[in-house]
GUTORBA-844272 format. One record per residue (C-alpha): residue in three letters; x, y, z. Coordinates in steps of 0.05 Angstrom, whole numbers, plus 5000, padded with zeros to 4 digits. Layout:
# residues N
type=ALA	xx=X	yy=Y	zz=Z
...
END
This chain:
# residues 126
type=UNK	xx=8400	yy=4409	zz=9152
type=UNK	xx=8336	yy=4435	zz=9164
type=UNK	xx=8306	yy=4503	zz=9148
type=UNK	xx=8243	yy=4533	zz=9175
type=UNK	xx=8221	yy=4601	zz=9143
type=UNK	xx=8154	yy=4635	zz=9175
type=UNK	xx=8110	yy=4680	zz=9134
type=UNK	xx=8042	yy=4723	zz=9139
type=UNK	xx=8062	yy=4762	zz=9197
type=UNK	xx=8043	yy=4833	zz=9195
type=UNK	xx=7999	yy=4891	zz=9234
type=UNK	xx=7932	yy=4874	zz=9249
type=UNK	xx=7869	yy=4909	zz=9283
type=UNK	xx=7851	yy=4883	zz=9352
type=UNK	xx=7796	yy=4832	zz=9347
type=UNK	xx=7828	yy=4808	zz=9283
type=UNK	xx=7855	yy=4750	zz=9254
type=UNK	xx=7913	yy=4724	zz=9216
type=UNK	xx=7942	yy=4666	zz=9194
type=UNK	xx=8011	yy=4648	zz=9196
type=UNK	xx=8059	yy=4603	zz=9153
type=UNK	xx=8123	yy=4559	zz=9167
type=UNK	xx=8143	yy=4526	zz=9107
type=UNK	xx=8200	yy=4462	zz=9127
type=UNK	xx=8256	yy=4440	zz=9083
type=UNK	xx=8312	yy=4388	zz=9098
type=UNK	xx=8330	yy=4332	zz=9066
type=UNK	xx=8321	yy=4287	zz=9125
type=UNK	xx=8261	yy=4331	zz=9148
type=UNK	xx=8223	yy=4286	zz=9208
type=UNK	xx=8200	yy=4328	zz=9261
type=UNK	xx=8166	yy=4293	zz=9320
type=UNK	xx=8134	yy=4352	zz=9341
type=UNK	xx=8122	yy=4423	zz=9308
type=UNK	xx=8112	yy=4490	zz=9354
type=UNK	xx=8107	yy=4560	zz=9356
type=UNK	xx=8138	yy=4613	zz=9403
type=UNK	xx=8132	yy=4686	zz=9411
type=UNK	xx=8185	yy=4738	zz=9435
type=UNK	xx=8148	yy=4801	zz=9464
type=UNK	xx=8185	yy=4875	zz=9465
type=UNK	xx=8228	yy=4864	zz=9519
type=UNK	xx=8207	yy=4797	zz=9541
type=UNK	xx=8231	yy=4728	zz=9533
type=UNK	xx=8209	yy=4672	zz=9479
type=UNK	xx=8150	yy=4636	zz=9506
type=UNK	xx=8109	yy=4577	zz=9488
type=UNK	xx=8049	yy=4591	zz=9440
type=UNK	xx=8031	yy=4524	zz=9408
type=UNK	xx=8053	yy=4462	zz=9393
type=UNK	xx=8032	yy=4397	zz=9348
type=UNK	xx=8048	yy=4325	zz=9347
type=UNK	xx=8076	yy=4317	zz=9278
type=UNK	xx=8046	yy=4248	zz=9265
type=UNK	xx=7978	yy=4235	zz=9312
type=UNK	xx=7934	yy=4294	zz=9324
type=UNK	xx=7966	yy=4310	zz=9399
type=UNK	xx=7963	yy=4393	zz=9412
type=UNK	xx=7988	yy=4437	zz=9463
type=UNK	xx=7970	yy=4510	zz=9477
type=UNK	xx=7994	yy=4559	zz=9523
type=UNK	xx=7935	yy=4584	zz=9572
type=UNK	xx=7935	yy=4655	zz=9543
type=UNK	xx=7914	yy=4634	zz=9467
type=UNK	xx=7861	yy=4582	zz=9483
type=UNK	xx=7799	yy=4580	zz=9445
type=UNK	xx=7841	yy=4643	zz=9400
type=UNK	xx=7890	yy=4602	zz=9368
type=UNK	xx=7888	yy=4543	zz=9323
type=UNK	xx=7949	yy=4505	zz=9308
type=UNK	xx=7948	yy=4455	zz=9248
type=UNK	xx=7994	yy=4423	zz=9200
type=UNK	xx=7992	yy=4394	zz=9123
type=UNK	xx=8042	yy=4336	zz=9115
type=UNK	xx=8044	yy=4344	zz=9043
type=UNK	xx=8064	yy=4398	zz=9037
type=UNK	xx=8113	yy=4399	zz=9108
type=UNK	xx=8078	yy=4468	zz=9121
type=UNK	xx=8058	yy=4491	zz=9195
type=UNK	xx=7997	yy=4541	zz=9207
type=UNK	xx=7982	yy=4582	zz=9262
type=UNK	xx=7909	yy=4616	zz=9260
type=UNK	xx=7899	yy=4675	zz=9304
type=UNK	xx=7838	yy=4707	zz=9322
type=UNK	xx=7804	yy=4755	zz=9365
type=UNK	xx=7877	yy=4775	zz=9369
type=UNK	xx=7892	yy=4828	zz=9425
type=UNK	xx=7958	yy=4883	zz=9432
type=UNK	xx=7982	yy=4829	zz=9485
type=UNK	xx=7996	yy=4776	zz=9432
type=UNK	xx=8050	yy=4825	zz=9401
type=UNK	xx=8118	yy=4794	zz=9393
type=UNK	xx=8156	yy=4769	zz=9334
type=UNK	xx=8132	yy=4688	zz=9322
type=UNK	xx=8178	yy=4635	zz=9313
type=UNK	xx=8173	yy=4566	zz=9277
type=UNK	xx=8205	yy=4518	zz=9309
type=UNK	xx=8209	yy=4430	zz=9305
type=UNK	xx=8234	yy=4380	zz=9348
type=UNK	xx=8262	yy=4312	zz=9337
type=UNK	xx=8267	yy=4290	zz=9399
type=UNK	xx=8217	yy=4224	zz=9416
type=UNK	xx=8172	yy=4243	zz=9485
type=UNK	xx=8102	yy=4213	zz=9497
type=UNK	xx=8079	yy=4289	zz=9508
type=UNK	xx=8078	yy=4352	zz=9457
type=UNK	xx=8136	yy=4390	zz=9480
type=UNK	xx=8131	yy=4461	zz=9509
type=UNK	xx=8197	yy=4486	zz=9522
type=UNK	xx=8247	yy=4524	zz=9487
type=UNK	xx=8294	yy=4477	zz=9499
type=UNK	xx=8259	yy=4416	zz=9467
type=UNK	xx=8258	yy=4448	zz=9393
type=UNK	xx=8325	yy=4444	zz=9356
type=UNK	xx=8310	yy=4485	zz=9294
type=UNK	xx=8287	yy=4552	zz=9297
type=UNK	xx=8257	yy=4591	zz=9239
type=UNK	xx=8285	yy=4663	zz=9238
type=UNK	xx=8213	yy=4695	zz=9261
type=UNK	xx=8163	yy=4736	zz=9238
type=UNK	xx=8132	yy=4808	zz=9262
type=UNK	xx=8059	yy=4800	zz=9288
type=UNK	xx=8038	yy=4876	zz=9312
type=UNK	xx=7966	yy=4885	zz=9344
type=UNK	xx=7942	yy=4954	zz=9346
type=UNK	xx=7889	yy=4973	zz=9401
END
């Protein structure tokens, strides 16, 4: 079984930055791919991020380019997201999410990730 848990979510200025955490247990824990997804008031979960968990193959989603930074530390089977120059729009409650699946690609879509970390509150005030 594996568990994802996110932390370091919490209300920020706009034009700020923040860093977020999703920390992986499992006995068996080996992801092929790592991601992060958003869930805006009101609004479906969307692609943020994703990483290749071995390699150094990224993906991002057109509206955090050049803001967002997605990394990863082996070791430790941690999963970072660092924000910046973060705007109201980016809003939503973040989930931690991995996949096991084997593709030639980072995936994207909801539907490729199989474990879900239960989220975390990111609030950008204007």
């Amino acid at each position: 079984q594996v568990q994802l848990v996110e932390s370091g979510g919490t209300l920020v200025e706009a034009g700020g930055s923040l860093r977020l955490s999703c920390a992986a247990s499992g006995r068996t824990f080996s992801p092929n791919s790592m991601g992060w997804f958003r869930q805006p008031p009101g609004k479906e979960r969307e692609f943020v991020a994703a990483i290749s968990w071995i390699g150094r193959s990224t993906s991002y989603a057109d509206s955090v380019k050049g803001r967002f930074t997605i990394s990863r530390d082996n070791a430790k089977n941690t999963l970072y997201l660092q924000m910046s120059k973060l705007k109201p729009e980016d809003t939503a409650v973040y989930y931690c999410a991995a996949s096991v699946s084997i593709s030639m690609v980072v995936p994207t879509q909801v539907t490729d990730f199989g474990f879900w970390g239960q989220g975390t509150q990111v609030t950008v005030s204007s």
